[in-house]
N, C-alpha and C positions, 0 to 999 in steps of 0.2 A: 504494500500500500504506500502512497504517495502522499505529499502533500506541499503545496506550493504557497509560497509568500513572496511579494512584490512591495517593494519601495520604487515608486516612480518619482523624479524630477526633483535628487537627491541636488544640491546645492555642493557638490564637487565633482571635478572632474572624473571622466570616468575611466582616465590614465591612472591617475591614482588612488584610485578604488578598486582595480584591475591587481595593485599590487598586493594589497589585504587578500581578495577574494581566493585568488590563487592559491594561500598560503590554506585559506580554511576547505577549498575541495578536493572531495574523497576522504574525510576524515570524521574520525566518530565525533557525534553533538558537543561530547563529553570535553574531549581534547579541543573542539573547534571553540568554544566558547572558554576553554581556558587561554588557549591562544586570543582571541582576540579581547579579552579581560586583559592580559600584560603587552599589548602592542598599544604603542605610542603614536597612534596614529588618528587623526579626525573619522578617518575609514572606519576603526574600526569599531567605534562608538556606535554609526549608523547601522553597521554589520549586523552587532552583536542583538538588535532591538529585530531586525528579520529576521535573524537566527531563531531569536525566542516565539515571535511568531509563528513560524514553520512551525515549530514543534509544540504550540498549543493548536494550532492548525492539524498536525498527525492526530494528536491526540483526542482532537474534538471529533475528528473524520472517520476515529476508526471506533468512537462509540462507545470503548470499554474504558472500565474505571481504572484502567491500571496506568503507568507512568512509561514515559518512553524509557526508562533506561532497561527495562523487562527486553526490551527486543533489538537491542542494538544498532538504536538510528546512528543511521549516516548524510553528510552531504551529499549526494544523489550529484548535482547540478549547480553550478554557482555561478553566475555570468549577469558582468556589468555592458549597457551599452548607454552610445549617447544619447542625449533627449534635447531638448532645445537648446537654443545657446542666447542670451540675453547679451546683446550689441549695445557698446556705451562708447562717446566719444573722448578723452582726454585731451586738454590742450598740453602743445608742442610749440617749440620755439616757431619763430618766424610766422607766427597766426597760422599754423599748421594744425591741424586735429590727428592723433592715433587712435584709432580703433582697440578698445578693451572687449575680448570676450570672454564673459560671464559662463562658464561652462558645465552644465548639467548631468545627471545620469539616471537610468533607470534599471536597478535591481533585481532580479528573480537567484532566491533559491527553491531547490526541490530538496524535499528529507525523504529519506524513505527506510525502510526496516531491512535488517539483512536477517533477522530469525524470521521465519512464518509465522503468518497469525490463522488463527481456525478460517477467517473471510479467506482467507486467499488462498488456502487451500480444496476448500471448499469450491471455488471457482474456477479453480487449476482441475479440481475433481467433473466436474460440468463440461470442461473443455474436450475434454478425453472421450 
């Protein structure tokens, strides 16, 4: 079972959001979120609030009272892209203007279980 959490139109760039992200896919909840608790980074402040999301998102989706740590969530999926980009002009010598861009992102992780759960056996069983 899956479950998906989206942060759209994060207020940093998504070069360096890319560099957090990287670090927390294919790793268990557990580790991903102690990781991004001692990274020094604005990234992973934002990370760490999807992360928690996801995995009240597994949790809610998959109905039972139990905790994710029962089933060994993992990052599944972790991918930052860009989203709009907010244009500003700065002045420049000689009544020149620079162009500043404001640069945005948009977040999707995926969690998912690496033990089975009765559901997805069950529909593994149906398949067949």
């Amino acid at each position: 079972m899956e479950a998906v959490a989206k942060l759209k139109n994060c207020p940093l760039s998504a070069r360096k959001m890319r560099l957090v992200v990287d670090n927390i896919r294919g790793r268990n909840v557990v580790d991903a979120l102690n990781i991004l608790k001692f990274t020094r980074n604005e990234a992973a402040v934002w990370l760490e609030k999807v992360l928690l999301s996801a995995i009240a998102n597994w949790e809610n989706k998959s109905g039972m009272q139990s905790s994710a740590d029962e089933f060994d969530l993992y990052v599944k999926e972790a991918f930052s892209d860009e989203a709009g980009m907010l244009k500003r002009f700065r002045p420049a010598p000689h009544g020149r203007a620079h162009r500043i861009r404001k640069r945005s992102n948009h977040v999707t992780l995926v969690v998912s279980n690496r033990v089975p759960m009765e559901q997805d056996a069950v529909v593994a069983g149906e398949e067949e």
